[in-house]
C-alpha positions in Angstrom: 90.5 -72.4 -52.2 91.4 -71.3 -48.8 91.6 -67.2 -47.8 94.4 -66.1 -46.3 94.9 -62.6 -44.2 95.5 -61.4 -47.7 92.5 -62.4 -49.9 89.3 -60.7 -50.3 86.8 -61.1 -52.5 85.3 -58.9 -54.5 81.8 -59.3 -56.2 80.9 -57.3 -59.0 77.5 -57.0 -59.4 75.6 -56.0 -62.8 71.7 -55.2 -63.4 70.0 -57.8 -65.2 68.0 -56.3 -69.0 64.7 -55.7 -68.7 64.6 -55.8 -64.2 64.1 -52.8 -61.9 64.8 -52.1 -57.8 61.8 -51.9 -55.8 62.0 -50.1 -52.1 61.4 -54.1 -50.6 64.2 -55.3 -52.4 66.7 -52.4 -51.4 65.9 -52.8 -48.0 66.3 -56.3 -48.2 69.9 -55.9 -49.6 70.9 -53.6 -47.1 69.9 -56.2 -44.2 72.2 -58.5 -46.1 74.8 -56.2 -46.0 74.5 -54.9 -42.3 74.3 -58.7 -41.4 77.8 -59.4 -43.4 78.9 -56.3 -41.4 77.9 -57.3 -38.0 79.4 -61.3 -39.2 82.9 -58.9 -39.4 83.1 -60.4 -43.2 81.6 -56.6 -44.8 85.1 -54.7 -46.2 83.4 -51.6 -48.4 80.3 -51.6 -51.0 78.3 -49.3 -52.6 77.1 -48.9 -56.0 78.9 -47.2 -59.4 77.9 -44.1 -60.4 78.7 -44.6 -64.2 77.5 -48.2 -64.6 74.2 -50.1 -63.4 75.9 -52.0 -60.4 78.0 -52.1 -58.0 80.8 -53.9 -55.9 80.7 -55.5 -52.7 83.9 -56.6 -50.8 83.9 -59.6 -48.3 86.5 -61.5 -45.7 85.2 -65.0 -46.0 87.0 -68.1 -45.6 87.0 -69.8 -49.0 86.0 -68.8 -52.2 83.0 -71.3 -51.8 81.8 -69.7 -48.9 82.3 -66.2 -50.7 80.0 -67.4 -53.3 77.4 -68.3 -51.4 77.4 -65.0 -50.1 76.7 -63.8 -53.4 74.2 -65.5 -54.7 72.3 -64.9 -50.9 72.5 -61.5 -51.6 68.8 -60.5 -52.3 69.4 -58.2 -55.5 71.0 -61.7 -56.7 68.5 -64.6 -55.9 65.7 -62.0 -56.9 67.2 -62.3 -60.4 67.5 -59.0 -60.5 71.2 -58.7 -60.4 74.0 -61.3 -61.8 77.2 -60.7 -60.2 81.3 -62.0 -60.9 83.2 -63.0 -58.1 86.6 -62.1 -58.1 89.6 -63.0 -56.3 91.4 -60.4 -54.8 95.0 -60.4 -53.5 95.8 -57.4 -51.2 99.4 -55.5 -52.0 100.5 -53.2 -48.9 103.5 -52.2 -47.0 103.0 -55.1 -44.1 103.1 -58.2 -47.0 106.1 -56.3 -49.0 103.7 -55.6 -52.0 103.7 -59.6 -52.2 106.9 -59.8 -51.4 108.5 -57.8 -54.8 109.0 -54.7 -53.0 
């Protein structure tokens, strides 16, 4: 599935039972982050404060290519993290709210 100007994607990620963060895999996932920010394909992240996760929200150019970027991320290929990927339509004033306003 192709992105449009549009389409984000959103990953939800969720601590795994029974794993942990260490310092080396934080910083790990924030070089994976500032390297999806300097790539121009970083929108917002940050984790939740009333859940064990957080959410991550990427430009990429198909939802293949958004996955990938998921399962790079190093809290995810650690095992440490699963995450959902999410398709995510963007309503605002420039599309007409999808064209229904």
């Amino acid at each position: 599935m192709e992105s449009d100007a549009y389409t984000r994607f959103v990953i939800l990620l969720s601590m795994n039972e029974g794993r942990a963060f260490t310092e080396d895999l934080i910083k790990e996932h924030v070089r994976h982050l500032r390297e999806l920010d300097q790539q121009g394909k970083l929108i917002l992240c940050g984790p939740f404060i009333d859940y064990k996760g957080g959410m991550v929200i990427i430009q990429a150019e198909s939802y293949e290519e958004a996955d990938q970027i998921a399962r790079r991320d190093p809290f995810v290929s650690s095992g440490t993290e699963s995450y959902e990927l999410r398709t995510w339509e963007l309503s605002n004033e420039e599309n007409n709210h999808l064209g229904a306003g």
